[in-house]
C-alpha positions in Angstrom: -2.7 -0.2 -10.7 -2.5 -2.1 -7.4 -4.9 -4.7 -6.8 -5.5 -6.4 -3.0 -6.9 -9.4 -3.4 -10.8 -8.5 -3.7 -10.5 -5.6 -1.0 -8.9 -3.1 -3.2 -7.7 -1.5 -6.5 -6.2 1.8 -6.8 -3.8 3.4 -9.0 -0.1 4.1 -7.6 3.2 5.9 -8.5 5.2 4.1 -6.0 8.2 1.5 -6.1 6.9 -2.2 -6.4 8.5 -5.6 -5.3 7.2 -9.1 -6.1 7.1 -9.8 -2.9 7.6 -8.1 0.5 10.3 -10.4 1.6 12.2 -8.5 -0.5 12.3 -5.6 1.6 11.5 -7.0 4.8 9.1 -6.2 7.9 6.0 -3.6 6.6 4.3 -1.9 9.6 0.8 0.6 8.1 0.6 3.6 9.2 -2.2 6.2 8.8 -4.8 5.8 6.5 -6.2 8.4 5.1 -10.2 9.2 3.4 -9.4 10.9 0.1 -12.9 10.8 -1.5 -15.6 8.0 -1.8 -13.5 5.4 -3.2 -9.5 6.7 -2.6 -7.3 6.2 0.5 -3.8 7.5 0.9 -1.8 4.5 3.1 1.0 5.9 5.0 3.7 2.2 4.9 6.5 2.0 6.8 9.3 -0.4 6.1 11.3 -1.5 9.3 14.8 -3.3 9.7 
């Protein structure tokens, strides 16, 4: 489960990193309405 500070808190089956410094700059992309409570959020990760 990913929780956004008090904005958000949805389950994910993604990779996760501490930190995104680790994988440097994150540009989001579409966002998505998947129900009454869901999002899908497209992320990008540029070099």
């Amino acid at each position: 489960v990913i929780g956004i500070s008090d904005v958000d808190l949805q389950p994910c089956g993604g990779t996760h990193v501490k930190t995104t410094a680790e994988i440097g700059r994150v540009r989001i992309g579409k966002i998505e309405n998947k129900g009454k409570h869901n999002r899908r959020i497209n992320v990008h990760l540029e070099e």
